[in-house]
FIDO-612874 format. One record per residue (C-alpha): x, y, z; residue in three letters. Coordinates in nm, 3 decimals, always signed. Layout:
BEGIN
c1,c2,c3,rest
X,Y,Z,Ala
...
***
This chain:
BEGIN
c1,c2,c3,rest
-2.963,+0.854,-4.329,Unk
-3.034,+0.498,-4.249,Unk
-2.705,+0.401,-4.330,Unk
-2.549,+0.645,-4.134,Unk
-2.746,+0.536,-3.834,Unk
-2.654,+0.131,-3.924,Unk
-2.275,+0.264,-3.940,Unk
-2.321,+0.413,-3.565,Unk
-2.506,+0.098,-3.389,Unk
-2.192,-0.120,-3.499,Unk
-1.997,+0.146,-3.397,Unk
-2.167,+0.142,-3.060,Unk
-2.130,-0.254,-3.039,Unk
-1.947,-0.375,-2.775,Unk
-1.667,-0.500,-2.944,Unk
-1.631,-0.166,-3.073,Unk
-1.639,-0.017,-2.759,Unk
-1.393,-0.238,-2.597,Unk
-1.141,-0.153,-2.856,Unk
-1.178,+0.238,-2.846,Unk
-1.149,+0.192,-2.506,Unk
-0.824,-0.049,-2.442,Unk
-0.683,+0.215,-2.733,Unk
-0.760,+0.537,-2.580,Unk
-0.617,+0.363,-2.256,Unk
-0.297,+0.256,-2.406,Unk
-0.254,+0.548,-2.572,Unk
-0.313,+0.730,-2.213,Unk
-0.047,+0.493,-2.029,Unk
+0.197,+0.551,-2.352,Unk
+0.155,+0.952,-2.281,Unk
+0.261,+0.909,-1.902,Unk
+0.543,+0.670,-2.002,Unk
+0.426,+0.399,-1.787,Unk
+0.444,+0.170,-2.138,Unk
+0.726,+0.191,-2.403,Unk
+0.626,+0.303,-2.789,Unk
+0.730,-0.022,-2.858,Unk
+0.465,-0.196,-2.628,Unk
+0.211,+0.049,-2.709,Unk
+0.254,-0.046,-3.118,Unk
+0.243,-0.432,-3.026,Unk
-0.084,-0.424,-2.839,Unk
-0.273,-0.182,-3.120,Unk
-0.183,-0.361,-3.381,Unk
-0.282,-0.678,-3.259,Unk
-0.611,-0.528,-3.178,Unk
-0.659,-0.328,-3.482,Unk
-0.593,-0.647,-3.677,Unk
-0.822,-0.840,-3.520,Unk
-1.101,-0.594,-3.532,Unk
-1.099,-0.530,-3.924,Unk
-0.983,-0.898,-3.966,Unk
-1.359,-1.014,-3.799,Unk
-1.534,-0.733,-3.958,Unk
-1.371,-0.883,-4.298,Unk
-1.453,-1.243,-4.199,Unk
-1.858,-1.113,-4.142,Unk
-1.852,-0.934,-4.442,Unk
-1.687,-1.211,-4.650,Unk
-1.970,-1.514,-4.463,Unk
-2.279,-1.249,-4.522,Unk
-2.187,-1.239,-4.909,Unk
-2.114,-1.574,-4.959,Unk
-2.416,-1.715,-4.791,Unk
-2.675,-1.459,-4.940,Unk
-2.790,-1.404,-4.609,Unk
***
């Protein structure tokens, strides 16, 4: 149980937030064809990447350093 509720305050962080939202908003702007597919992919992958890419890097620094 405590994990779960670990796993939903980084959730809640406000990097995580800001990339739910700019998804949910691209995704919204994709729908009502005021972005192309095309633009839509570029700008969620570069996101996505760089979410689980600084995730990675935390996880990767907290092992290393024992901390």
């Amino acid at each position: 149980m405590e994990e779960l509720q670990k796993r939903l305050s980084n959730l809640l962080s406000v990097k995580s937030l800001v990339t739910l939202i700019l998804t949910v908003v691209f995704a919204c702007l994709t729908c009502g064809g005021r972005v192309s597919a095309e633009e839509f992919l570029t700008v969620f992958t570069v996101v996505i990447a760089f979410y689980f890419g600084t995730q990675a890097e935390r996880s990767s620094r907290k092992s290393g350093d024992g901390t």
